[in-house]
PDB file of N, CA, C, O and CB in Angstrom:
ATOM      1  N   UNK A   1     108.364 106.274 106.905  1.00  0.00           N
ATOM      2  CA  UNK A   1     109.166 106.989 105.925  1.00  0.00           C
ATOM      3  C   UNK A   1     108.288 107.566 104.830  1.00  0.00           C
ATOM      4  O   UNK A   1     107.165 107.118 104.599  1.00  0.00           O
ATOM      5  CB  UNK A   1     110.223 106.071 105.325  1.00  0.00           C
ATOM      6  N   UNK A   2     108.721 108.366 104.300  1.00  0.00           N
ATOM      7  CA  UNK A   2     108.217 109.381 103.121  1.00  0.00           C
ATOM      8  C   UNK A   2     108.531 108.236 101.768  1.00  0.00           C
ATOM      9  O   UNK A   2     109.617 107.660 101.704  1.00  0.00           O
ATOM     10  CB  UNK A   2     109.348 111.190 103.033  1.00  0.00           C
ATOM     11  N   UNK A   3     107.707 108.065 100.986  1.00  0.00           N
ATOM     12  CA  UNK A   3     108.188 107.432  99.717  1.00  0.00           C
ATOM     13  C   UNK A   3     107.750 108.650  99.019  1.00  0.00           C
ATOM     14  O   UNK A   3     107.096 109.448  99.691  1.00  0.00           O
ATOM     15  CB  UNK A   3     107.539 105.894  99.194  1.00  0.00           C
ATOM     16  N   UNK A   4     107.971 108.909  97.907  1.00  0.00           N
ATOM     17  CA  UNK A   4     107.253 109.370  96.594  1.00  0.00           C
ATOM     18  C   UNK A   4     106.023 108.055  95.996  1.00  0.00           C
ATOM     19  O   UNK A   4     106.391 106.880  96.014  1.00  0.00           O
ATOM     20  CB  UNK A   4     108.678 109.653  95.290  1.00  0.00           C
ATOM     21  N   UNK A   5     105.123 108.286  95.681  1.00  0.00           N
ATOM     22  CA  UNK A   5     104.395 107.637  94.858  1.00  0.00           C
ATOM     23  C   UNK A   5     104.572 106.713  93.624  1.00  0.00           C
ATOM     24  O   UNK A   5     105.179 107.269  92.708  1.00  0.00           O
ATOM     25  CB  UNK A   5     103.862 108.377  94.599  1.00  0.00           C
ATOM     26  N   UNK A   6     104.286 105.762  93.442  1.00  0.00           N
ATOM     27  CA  UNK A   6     104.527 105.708  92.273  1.00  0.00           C
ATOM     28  C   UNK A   6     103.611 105.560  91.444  1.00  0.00           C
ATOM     29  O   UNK A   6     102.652 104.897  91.840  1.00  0.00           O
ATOM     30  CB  UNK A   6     105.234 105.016  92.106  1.00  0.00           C
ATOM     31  N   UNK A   7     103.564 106.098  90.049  1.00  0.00           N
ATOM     32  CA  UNK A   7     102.704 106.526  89.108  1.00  0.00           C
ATOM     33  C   UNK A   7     102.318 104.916  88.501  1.00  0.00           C
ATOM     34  O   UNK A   7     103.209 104.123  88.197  1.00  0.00           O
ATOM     35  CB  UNK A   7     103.459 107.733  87.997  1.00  0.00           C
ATOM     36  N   UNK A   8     100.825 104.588  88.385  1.00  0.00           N
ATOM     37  CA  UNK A   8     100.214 103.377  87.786  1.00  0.00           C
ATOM     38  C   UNK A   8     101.280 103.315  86.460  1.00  0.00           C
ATOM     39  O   UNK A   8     101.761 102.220  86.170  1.00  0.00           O
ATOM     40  CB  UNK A   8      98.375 103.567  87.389  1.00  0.00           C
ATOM     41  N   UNK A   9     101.534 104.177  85.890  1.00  0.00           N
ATOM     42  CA  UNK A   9     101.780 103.923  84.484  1.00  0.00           C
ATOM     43  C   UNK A   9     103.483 103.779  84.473  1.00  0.00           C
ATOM     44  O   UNK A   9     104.081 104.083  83.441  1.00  0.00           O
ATOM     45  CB  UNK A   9     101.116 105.249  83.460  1.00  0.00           C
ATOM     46  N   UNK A  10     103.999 103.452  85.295  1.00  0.00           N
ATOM     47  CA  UNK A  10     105.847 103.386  85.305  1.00  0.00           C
ATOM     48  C   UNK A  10     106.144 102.135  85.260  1.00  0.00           C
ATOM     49  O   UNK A  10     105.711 101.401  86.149  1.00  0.00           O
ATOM     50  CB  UNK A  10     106.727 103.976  86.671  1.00  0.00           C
ATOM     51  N   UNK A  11     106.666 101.797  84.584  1.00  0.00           N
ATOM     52  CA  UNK A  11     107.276 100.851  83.946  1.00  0.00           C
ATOM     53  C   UNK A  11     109.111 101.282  84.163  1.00  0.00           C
ATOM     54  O   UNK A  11     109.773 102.300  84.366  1.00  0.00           O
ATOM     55  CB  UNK A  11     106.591 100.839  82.302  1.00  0.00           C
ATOM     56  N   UNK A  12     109.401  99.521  83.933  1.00  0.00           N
ATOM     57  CA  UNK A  12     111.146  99.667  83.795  1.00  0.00           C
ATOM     58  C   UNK A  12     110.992 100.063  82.056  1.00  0.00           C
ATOM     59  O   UNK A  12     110.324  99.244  81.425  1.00  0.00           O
ATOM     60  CB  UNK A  12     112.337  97.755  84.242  1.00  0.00           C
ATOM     61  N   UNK A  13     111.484 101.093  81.363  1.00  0.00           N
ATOM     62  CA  UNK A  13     111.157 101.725  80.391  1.00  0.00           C
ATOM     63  C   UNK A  13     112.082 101.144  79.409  1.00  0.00           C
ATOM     64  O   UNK A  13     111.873 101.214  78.198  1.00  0.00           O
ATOM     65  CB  UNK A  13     111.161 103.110  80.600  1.00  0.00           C
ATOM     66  N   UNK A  14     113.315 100.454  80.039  1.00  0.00           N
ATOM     67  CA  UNK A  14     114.171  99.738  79.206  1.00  0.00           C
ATOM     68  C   UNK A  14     113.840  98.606  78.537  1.00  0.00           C
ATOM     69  O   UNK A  14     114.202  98.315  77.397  1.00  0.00           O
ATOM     70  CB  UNK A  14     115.107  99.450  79.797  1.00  0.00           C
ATOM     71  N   UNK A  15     112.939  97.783  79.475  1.00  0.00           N
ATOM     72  CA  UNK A  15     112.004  96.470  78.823  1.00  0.00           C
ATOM     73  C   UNK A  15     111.292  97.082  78.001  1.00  0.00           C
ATOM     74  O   UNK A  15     111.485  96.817  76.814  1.00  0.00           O
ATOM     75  CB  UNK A  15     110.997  95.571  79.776  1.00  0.00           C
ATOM     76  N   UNK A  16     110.437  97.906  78.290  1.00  0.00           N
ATOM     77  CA  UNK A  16     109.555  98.195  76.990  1.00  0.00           C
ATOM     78  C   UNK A  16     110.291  99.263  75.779  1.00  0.00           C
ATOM     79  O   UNK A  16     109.714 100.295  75.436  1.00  0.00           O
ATOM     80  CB  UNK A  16     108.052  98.962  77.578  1.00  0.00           C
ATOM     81  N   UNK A  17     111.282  98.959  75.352  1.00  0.00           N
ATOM     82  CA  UNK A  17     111.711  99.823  74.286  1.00  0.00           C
ATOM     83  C   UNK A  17     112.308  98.930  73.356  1.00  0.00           C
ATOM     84  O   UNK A  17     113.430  98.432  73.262  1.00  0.00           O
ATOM     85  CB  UNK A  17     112.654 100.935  74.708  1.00  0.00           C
ATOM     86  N   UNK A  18     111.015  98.845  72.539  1.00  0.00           N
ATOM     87  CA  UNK A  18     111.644  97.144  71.313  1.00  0.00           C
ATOM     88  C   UNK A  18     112.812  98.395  70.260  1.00  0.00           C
ATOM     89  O   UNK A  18     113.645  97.820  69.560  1.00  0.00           O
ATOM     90  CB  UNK A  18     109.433  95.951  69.568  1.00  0.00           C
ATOM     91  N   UNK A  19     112.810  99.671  70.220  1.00  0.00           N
ATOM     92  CA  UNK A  19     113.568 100.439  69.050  1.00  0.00           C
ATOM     93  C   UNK A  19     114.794 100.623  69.600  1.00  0.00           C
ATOM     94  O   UNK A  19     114.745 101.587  70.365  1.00  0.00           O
ATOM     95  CB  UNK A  19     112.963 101.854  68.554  1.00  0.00           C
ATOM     96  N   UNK A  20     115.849 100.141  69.554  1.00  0.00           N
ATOM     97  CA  UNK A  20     116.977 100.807  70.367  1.00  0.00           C
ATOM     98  C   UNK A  20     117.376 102.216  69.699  1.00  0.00           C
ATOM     99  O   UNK A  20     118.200 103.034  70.108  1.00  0.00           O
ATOM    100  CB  UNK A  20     118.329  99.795  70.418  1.00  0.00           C
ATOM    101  N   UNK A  21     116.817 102.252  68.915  1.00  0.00           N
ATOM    102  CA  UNK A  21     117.660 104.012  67.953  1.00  0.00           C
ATOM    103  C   UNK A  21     116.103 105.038  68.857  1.00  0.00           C
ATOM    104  O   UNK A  21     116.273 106.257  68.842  1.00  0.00           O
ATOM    105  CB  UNK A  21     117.479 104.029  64.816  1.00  0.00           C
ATOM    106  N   UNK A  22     115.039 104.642  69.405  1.00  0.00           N
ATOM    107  CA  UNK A  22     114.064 105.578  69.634  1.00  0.00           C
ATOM    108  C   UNK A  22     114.210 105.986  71.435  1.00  0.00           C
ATOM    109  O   UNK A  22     113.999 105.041  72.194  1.00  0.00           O
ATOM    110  CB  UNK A  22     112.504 104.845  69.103  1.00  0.00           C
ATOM    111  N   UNK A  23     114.426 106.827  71.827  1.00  0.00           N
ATOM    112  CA  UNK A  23     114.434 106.681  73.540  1.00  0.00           C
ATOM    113  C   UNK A  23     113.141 107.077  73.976  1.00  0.00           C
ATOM    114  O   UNK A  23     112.299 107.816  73.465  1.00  0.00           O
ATOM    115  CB  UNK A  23     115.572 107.677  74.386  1.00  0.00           C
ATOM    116  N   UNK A  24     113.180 106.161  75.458  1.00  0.00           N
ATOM    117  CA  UNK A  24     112.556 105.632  76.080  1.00  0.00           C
ATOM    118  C   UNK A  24     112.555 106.147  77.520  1.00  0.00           C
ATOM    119  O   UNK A  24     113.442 105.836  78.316  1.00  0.00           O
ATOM    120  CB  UNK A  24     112.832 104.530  75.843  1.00  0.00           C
ATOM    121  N   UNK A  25     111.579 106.906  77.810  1.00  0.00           N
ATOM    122  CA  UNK A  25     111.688 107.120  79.083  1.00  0.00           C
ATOM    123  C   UNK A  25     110.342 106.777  79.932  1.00  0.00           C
ATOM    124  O   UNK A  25     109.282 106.515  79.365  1.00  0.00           O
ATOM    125  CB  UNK A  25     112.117 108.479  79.201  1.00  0.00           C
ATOM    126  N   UNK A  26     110.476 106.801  81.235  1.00  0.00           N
ATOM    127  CA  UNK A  26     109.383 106.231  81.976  1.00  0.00           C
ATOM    128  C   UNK A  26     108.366 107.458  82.674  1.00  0.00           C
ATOM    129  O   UNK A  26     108.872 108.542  82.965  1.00  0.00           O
ATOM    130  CB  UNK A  26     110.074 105.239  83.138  1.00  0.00           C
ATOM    131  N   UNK A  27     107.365 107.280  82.838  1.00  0.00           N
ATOM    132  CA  UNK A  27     106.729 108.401  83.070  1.00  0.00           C
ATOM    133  C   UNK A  27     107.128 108.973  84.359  1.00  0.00           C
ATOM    134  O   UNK A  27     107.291 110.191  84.427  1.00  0.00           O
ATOM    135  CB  UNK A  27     105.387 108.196  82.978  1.00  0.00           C
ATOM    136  N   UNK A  28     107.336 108.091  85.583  1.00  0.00           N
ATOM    137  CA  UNK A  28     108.234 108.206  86.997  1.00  0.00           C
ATOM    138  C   UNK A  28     109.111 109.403  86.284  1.00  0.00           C
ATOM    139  O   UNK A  28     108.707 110.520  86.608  1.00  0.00           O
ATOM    140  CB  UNK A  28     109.304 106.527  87.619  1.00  0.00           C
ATOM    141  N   UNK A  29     110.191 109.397  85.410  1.00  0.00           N
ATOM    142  CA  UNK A  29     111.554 110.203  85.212  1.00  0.00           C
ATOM    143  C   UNK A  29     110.571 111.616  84.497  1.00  0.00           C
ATOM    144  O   UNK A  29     111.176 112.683  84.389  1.00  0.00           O
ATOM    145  CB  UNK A  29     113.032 109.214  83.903  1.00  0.00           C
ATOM    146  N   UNK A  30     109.331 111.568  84.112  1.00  0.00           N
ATOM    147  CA  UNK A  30     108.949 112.776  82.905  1.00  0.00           C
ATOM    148  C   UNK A  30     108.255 113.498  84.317  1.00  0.00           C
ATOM    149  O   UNK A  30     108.708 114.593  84.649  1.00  0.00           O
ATOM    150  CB  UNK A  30     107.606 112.270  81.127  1.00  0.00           C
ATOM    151  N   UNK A  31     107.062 112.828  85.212  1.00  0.00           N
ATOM    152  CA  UNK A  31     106.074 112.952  86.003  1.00  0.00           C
ATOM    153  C   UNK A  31     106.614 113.593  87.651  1.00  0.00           C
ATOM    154  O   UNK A  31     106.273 114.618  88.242  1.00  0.00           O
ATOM    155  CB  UNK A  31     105.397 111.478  85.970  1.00  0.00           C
ATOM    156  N   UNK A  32     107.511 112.574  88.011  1.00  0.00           N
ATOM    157  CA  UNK A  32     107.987 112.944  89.505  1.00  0.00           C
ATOM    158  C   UNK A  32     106.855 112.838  90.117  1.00  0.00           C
ATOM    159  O   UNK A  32     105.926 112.160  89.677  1.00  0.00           O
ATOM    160  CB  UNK A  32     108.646 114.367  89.809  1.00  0.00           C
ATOM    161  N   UNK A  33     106.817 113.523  91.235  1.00  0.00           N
ATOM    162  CA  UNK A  33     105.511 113.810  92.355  1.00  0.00           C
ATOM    163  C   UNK A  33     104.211 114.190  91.627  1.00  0.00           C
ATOM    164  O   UNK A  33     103.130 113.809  92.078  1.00  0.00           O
ATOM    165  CB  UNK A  33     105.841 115.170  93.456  1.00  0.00           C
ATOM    166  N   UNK A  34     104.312 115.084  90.283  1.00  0.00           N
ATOM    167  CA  UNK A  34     103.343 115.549  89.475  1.00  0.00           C
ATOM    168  C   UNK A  34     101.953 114.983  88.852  1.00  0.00           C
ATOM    169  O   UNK A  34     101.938 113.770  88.640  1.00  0.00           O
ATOM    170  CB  UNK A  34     103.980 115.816  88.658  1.00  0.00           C
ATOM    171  N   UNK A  35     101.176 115.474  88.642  1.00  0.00           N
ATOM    172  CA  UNK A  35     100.170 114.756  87.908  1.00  0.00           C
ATOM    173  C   UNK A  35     100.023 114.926  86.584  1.00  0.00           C
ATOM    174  O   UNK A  35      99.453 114.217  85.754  1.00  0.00           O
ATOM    175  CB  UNK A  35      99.051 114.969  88.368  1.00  0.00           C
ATOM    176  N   UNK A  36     100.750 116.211  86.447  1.00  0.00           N
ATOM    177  CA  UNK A  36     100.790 116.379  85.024  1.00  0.00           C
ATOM    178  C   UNK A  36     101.954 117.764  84.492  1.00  0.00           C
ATOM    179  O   UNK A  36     102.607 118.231  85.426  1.00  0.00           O
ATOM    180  CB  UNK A  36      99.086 116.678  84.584  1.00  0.00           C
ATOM    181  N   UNK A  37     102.086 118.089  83.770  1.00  0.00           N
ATOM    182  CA  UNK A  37     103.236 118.765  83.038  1.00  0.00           C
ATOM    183  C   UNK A  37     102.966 119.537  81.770  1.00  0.00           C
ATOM    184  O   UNK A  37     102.062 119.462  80.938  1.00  0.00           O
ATOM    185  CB  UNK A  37     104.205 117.767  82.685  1.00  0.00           C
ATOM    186  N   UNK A  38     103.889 120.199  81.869  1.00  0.00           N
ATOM    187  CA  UNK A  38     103.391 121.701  79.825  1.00  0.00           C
ATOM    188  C   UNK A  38     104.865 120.554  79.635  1.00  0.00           C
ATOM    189  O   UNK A  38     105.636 119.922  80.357  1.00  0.00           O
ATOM    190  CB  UNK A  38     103.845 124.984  79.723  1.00  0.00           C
ATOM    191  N   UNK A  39     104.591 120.827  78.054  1.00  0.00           N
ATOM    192  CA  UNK A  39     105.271 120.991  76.823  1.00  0.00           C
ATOM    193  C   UNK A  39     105.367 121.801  76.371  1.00  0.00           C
ATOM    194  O   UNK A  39     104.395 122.519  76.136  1.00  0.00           O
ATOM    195  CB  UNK A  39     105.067 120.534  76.057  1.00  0.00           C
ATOM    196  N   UNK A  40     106.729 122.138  75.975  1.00  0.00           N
ATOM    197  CA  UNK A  40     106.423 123.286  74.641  1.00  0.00           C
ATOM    198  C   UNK A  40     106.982 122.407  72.880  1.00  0.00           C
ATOM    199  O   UNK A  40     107.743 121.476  72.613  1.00  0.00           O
ATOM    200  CB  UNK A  40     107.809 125.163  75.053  1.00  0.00           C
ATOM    201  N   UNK A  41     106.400 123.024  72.331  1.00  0.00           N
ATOM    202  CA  UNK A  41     106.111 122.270  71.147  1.00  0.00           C
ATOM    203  C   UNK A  41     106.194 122.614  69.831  1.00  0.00           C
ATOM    204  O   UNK A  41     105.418 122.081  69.039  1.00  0.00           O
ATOM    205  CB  UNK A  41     105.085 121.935  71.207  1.00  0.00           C
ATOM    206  N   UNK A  42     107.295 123.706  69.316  1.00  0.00           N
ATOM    207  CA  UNK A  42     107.246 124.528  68.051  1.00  0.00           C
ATOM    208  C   UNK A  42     106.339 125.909  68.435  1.00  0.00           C
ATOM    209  O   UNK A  42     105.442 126.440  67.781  1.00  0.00           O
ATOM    210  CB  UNK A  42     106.507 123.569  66.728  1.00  0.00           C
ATOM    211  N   UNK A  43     106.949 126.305  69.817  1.00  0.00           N
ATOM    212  CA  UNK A  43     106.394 127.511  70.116  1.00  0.00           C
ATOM    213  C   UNK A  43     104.554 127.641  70.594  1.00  0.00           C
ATOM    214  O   UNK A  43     103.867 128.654  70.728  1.00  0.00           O
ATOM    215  CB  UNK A  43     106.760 128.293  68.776  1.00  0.00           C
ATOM    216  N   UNK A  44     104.172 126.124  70.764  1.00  0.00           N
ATOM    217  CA  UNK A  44     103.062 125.986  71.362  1.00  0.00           C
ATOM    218  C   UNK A  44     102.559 124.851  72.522  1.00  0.00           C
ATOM    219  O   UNK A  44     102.656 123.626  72.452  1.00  0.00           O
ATOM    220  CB  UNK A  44     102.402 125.945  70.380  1.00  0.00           C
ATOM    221  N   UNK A  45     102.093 125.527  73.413  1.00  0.00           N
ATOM    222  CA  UNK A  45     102.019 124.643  74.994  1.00  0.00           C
ATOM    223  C   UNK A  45     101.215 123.642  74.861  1.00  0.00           C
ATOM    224  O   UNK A  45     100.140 123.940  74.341  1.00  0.00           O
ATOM    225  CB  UNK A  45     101.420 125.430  76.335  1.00  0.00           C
ATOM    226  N   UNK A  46     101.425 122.017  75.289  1.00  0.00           N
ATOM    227  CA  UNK A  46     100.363 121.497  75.617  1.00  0.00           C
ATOM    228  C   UNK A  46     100.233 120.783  76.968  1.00  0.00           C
ATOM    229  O   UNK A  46     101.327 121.089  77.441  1.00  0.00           O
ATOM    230  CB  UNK A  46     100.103 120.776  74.671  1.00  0.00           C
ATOM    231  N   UNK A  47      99.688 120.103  77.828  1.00  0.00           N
ATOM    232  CA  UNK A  47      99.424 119.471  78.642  1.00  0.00           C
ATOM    233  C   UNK A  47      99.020 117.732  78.670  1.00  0.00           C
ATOM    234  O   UNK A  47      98.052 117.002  78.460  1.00  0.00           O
ATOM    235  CB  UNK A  47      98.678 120.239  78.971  1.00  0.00           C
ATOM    236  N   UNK A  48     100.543 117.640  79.099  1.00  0.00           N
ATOM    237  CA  UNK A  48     100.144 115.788  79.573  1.00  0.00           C
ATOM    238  C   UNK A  48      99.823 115.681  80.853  1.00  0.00           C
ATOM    239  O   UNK A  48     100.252 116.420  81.739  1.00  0.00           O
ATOM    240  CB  UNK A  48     101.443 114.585  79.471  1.00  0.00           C
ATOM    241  N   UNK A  49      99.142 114.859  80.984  1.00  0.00           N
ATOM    242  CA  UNK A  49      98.470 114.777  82.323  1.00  0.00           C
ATOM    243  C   UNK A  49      98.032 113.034  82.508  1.00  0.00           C
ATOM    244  O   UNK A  49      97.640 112.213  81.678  1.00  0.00           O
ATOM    245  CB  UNK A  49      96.973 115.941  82.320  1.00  0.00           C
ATOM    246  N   UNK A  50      98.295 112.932  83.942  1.00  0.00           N
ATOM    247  CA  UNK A  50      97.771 111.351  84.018  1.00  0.00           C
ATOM    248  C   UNK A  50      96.006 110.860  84.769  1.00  0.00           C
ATOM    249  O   UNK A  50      96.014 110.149  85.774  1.00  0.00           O
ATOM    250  CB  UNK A  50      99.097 110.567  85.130  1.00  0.00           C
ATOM    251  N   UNK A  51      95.340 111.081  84.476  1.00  0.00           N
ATOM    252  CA  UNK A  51      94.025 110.686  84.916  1.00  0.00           C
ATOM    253  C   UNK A  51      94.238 109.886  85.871  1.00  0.00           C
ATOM    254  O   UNK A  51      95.371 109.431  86.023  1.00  0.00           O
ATOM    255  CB  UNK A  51      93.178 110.108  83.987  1.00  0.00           C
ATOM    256  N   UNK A  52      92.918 109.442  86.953  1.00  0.00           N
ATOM    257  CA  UNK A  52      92.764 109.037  88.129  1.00  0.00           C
ATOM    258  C   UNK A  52      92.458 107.627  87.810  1.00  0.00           C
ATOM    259  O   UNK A  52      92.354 106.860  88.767  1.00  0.00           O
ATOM    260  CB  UNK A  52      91.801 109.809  88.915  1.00  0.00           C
ATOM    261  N   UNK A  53      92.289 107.142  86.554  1.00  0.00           N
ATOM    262  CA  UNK A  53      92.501 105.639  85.955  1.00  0.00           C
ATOM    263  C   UNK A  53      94.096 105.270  85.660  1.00  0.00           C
ATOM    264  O   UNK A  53      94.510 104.116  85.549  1.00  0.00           O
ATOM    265  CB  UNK A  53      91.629 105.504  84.423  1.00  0.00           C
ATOM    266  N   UNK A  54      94.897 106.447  85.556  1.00  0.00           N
ATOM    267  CA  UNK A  54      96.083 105.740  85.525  1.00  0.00           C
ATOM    268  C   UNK A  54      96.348 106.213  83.784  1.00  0.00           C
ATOM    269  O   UNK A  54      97.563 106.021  83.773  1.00  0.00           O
ATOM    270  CB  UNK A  54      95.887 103.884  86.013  1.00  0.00           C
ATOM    271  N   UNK A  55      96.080 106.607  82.601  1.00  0.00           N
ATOM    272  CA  UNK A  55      96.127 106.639  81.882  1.00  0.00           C
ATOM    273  C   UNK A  55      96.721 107.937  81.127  1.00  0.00           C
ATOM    274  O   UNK A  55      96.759 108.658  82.124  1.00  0.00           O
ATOM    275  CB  UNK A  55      95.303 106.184  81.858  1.00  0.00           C
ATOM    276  N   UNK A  56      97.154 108.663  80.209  1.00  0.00           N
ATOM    277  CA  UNK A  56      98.208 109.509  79.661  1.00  0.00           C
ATOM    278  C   UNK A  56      96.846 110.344  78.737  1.00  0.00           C
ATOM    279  O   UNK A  56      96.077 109.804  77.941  1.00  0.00           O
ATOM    280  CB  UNK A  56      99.733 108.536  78.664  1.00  0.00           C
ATOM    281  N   UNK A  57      96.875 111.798  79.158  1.00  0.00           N
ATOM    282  CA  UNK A  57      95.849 112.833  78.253  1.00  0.00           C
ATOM    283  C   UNK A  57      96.952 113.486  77.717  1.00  0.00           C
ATOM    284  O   UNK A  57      97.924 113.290  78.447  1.00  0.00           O
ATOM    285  CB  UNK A  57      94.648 113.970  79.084  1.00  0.00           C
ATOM    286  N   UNK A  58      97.297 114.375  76.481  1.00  0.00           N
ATOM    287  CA  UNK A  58      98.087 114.862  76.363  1.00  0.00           C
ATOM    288  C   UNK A  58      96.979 115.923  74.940  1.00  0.00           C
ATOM    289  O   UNK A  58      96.629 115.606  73.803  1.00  0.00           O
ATOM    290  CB  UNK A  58      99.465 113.834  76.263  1.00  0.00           C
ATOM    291  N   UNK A  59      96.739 117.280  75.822  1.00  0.00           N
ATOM    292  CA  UNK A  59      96.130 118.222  75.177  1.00  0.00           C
ATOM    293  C   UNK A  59      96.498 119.722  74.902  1.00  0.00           C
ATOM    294  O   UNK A  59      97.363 120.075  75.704  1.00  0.00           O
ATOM    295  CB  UNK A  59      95.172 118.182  75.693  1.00  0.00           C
ATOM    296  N   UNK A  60      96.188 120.573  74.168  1.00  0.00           N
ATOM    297  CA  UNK A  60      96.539 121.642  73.573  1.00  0.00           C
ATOM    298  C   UNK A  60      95.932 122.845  74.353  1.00  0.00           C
ATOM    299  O   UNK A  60      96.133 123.996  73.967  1.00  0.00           O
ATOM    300  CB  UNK A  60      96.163 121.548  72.189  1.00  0.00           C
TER     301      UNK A  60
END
């Protein structure tokens, strides 16, 4: 069978959210199949991206 991957960095996102007023999402729900993704940001792009350690870049 086909799985999707799952990303080093996914977590159940509900455990880790000590703020209940702040949301919480998991990188699985932001990422999908992806390695990385644009933002837009007050009319300016940036790039999150997950490195081959598993870890979150998020640049301009």
């Amino acid at each position: 069978m086909n799985k999707t991957p799952e990303h080093p960095l996914a977590s159940d996102a509900a455990t880790k959210n000590t703020d209940p007023d702040t949301p919480c999402i998991s990188s699985n729900q932001l990422f999908g199949a992806c390695r990385q993704l644009q933002i837009l940001h007050q009319g300016e792009t940036y790039t999150l991206r997950i490195t081959h350690r598993g870890k979150l870049i998020l640049t301009k």
